[in-house]
Every structure is written in structure tokens, then in C-alpha cells.
MDTraj code that builds the backbone (N, CA, C; nanometers):
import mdtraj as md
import numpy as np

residues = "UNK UNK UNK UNK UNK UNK UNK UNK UNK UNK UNK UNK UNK UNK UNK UNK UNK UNK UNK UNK UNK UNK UNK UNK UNK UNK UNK UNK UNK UNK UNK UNK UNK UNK UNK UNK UNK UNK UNK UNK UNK UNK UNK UNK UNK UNK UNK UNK UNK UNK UNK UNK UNK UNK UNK UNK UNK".split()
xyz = np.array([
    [4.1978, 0.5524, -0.1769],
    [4.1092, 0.4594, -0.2455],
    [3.9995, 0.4090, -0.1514],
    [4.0294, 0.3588, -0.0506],
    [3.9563, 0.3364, 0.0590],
    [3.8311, 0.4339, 0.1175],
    [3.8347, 0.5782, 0.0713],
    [3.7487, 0.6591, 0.1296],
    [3.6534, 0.6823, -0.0030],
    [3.7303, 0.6969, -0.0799],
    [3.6197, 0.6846, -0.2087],
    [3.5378, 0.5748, -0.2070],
    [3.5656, 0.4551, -0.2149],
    [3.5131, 0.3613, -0.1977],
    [3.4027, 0.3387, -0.0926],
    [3.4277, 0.4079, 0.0336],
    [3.3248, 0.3859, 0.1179],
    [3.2156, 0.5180, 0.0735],
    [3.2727, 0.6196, 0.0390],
    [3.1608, 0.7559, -0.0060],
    [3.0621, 0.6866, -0.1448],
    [3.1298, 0.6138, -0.2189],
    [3.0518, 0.5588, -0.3287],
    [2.9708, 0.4276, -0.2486],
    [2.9991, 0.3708, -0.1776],
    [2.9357, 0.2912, -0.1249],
    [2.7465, 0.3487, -0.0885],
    [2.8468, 0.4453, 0.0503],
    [2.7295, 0.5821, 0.1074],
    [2.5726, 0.6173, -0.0236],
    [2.6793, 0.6711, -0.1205],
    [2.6215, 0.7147, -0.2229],
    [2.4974, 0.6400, -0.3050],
    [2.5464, 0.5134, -0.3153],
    [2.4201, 0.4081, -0.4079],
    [2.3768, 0.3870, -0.2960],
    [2.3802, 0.3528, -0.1294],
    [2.3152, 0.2944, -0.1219],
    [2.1794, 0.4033, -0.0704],
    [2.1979, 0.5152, -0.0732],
    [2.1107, 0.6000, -0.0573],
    [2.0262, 0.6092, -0.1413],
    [2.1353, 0.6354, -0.2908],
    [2.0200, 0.6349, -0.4088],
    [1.8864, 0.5183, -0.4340],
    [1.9725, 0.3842, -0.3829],
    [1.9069, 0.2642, -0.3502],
    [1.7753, 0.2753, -0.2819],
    [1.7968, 0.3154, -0.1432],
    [1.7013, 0.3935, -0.0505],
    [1.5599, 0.4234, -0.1212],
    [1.6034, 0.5750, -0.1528],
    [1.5758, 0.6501, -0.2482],
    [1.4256, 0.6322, -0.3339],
    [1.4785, 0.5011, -0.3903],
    [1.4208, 0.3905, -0.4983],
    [1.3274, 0.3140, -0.4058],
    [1.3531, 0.2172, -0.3257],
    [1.2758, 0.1333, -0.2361],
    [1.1423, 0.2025, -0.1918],
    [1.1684, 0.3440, -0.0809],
    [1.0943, 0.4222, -0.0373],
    [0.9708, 0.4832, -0.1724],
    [1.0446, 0.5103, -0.2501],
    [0.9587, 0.5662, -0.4052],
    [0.8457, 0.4653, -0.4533],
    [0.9205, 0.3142, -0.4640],
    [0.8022, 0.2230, -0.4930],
    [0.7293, 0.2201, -0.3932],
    [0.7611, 0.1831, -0.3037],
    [0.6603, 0.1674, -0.1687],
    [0.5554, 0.2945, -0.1540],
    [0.5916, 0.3843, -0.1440],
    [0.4739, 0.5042, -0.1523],
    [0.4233, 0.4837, -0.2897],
    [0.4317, 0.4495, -0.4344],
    [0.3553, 0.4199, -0.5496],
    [0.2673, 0.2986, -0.4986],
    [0.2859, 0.1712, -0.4336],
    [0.1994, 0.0745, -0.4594],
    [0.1157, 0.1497, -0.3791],
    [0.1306, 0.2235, -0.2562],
    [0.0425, 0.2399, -0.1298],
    [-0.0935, 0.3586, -0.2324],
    [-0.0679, 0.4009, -0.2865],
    [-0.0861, 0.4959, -0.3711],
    [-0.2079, 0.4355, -0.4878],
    [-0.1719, 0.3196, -0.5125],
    [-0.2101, 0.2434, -0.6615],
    [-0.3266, 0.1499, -0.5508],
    [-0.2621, 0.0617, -0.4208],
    [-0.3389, -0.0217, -0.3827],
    [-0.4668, 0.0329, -0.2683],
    [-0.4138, 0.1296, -0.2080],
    [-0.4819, 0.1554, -0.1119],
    [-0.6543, 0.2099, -0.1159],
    [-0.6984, 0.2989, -0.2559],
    [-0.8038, 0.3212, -0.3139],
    [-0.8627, 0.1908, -0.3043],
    [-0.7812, 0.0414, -0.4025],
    [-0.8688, -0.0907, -0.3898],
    [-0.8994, -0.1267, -0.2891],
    [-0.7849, -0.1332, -0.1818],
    [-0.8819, -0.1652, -0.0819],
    [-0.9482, -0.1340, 0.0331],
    [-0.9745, 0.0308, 0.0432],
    [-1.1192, 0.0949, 0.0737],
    [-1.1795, 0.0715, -0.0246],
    [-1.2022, 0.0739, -0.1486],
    [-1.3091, 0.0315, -0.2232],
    [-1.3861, -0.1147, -0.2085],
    [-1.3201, -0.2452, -0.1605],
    [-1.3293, -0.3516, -0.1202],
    [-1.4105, -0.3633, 0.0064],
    [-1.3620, -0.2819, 0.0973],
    [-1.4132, -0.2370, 0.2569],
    [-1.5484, -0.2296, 0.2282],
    [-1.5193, -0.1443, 0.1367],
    [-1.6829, -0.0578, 0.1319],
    [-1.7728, -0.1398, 0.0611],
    [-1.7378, -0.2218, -0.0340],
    [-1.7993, -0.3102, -0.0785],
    [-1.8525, -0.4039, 0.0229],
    [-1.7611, -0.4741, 0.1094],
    [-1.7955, -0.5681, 0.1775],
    [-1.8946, -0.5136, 0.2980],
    [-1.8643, -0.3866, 0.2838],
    [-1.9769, -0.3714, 0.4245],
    [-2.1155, -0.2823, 0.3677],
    [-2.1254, -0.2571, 0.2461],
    [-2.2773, -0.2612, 0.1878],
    [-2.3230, -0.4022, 0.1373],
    [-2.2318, -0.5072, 0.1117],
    [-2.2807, -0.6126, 0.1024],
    [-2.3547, -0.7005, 0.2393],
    [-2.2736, -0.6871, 0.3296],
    [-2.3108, -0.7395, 0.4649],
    [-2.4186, -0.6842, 0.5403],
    [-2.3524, -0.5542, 0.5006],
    [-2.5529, -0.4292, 0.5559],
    [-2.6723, -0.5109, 0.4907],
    [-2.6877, -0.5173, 0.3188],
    [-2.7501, -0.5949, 0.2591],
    [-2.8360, -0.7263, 0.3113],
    [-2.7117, -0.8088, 0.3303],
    [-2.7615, -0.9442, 0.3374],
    [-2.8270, -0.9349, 0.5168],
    [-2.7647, -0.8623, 0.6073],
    [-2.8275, -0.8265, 0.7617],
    [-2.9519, -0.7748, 0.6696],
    [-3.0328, -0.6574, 0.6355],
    [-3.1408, -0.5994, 0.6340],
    [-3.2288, -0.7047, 0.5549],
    [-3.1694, -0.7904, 0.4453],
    [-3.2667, -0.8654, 0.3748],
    [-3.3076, -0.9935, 0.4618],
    [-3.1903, -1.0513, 0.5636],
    [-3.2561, -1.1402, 0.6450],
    [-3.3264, -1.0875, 0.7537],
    [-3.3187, -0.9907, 0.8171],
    [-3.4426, -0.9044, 0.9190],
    [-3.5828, -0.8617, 0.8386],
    [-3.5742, -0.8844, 0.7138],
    [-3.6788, -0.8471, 0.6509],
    [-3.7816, -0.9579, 0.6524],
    [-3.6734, -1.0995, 0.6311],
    [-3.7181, -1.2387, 0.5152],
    [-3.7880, -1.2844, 0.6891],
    [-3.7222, -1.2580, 0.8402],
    [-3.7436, -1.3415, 0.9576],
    [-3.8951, -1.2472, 1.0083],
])
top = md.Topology()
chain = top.add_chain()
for i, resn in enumerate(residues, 1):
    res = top.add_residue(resn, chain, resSeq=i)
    for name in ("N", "CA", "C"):
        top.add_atom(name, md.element.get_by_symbol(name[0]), res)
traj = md.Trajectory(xyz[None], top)
């Protein structure tokens, strides 16, 4: 009883694993596009506002 018990133990907590690792590569997946897209935003915005005040001085 004792060895089953620890192999079923083994068993979920891998499947567990499994699961954790799976979401984690989905958010990285879902979030990471936003924020290079954000990056990039913020640094054509900042290019922006640098070239329009070298323009305005």
C-alpha cells in the first residue's frame, strides 16, 4: 500500500507539473507580444516628444 501510494503521489504531482509549466508558457505566449508592443510604443513616443522638442528649441 505504501508504494502505491508514493508512485500515485510521483504520478499527480508530475501531471501537476505538467499543468503549471503549460500555463506559464501560454501567458508568456499571450503576454509577451503586449509587451514588446508597449516597448515599442513607448519608444516611438519618446523619439517623438525628443524630435518635437529639438524642433520647438
Amino acid at each position: 500500500m505504501g508504494l502505491a501510494s508514493a508512485a500515485a503521489t510521483v504520478i499527480v504531482g508530475i501531471i501537476v507539473l505538467v499543468l503549471i509549466v503549460a500555463i506559464v508558457v501560454f501567458l508568456i505566449k499571450v503576454i509577451a507580444p503586449i509587451i514588446a508592443g508597449l516597448i515599442i510604443l513607448a519608444l516611438l513616443v519618446g523619439a517623438g516628444i525628443w524630435i518635437y522638442g529639438k524642433l520647438k528649441a
